[in-house]
C-alpha positions, 0 to 999 in steps of 0.5 A: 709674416706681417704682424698686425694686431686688432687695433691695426686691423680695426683702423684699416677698415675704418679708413676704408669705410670712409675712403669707399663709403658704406654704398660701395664697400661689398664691391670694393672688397669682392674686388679685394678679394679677387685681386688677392686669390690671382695673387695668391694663385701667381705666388702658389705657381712661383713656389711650385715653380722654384721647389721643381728647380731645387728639386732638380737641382738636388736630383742631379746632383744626388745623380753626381754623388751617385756616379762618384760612389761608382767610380770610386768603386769601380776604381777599389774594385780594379785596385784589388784586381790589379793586387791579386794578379800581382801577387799570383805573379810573384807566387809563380815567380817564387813557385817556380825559382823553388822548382827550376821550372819556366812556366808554359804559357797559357795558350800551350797549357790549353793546346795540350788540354785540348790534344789529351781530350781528344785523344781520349775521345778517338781512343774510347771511339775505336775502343767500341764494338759494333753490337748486333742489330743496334749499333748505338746501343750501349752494352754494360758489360762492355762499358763498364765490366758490369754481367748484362741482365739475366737471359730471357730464356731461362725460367724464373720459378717463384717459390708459393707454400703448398698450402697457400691459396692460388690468387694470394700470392 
């Protein structure tokens, strides 16, 4: 910052020598050195100080470029929604003028849905039989025109050689 060479350096502390004299020459420059640490701390704190706000200043507006990415973003995002939506309308604008049907609206659409559903559901409701002593029980042969399992009553033999041992098998 400042230049100052030997010789420049060597003529100050001969003039100060002889301004302050040899007597008071350790205070004077313990004095100087107290003097410049506060200077130094105050300019530190004004550094410290001024690098916060130009970090700030930096941080906000990175947080601007960031909410500008966003928008833009958002704005592509909703052009291409918007592109789609237009191009699935004039698909069943052209579906329909090739097959002469009008289109049903949405909510019809889903009143139907909801109409076979639940026709279904009483159908398969009135479909069911009671079963015997549990009513919630599932047949198979009902549900699904699949035999039950074997009755308990009849025996089941397990073929065993004449010859082989009692416990082996």
């Amino acid at each position: 910052m400042f230049e100052v060479s030997w010789s420049e350096i060597l003529i100050l502390g001969v003039v100060t020598l002889l301004l302050v004299g040899p007597k008071e020459l350790p205070r004077f420059l313990s004095s100087l050195g107290r003097h410049l640490g506060v200077i130094r701390k105050h300019a530190n704190e004004f550094k410290a100080v001024f690098e916060q706000a130009m970090r700030e200043a930096e941080m906000d507006s990175i947080k601007q470029e960031i909410r500008d990415i966003g928008d833009g973003v958002k704005k592509s995002f909703d052009d291409a929604t918007r592109s789609v939506d237009s191009a699935k309308a004039a698909m069943r604008v052209d579906l329909n003028a090739n097959t002469g049907v009008q289109p049903k609206p949405e909510s019809l659409a889903k009143a139907e849905a909801k109409a076979a559903e639940a026709k279904a559901i009483a159908d398969a409701s009135a479909a069911e039989e009671p079963t015997e002593g549990q009513p919630d029980a599932v047949i198979p042969e009902r549900e699904f025109g699949v035999p039950s399992s074997p009755v308990a009553d009849e025996p089941v033999h397990a073929e065993r050689p004449a010859d082989a041992p009692k416990g082996s098998g």
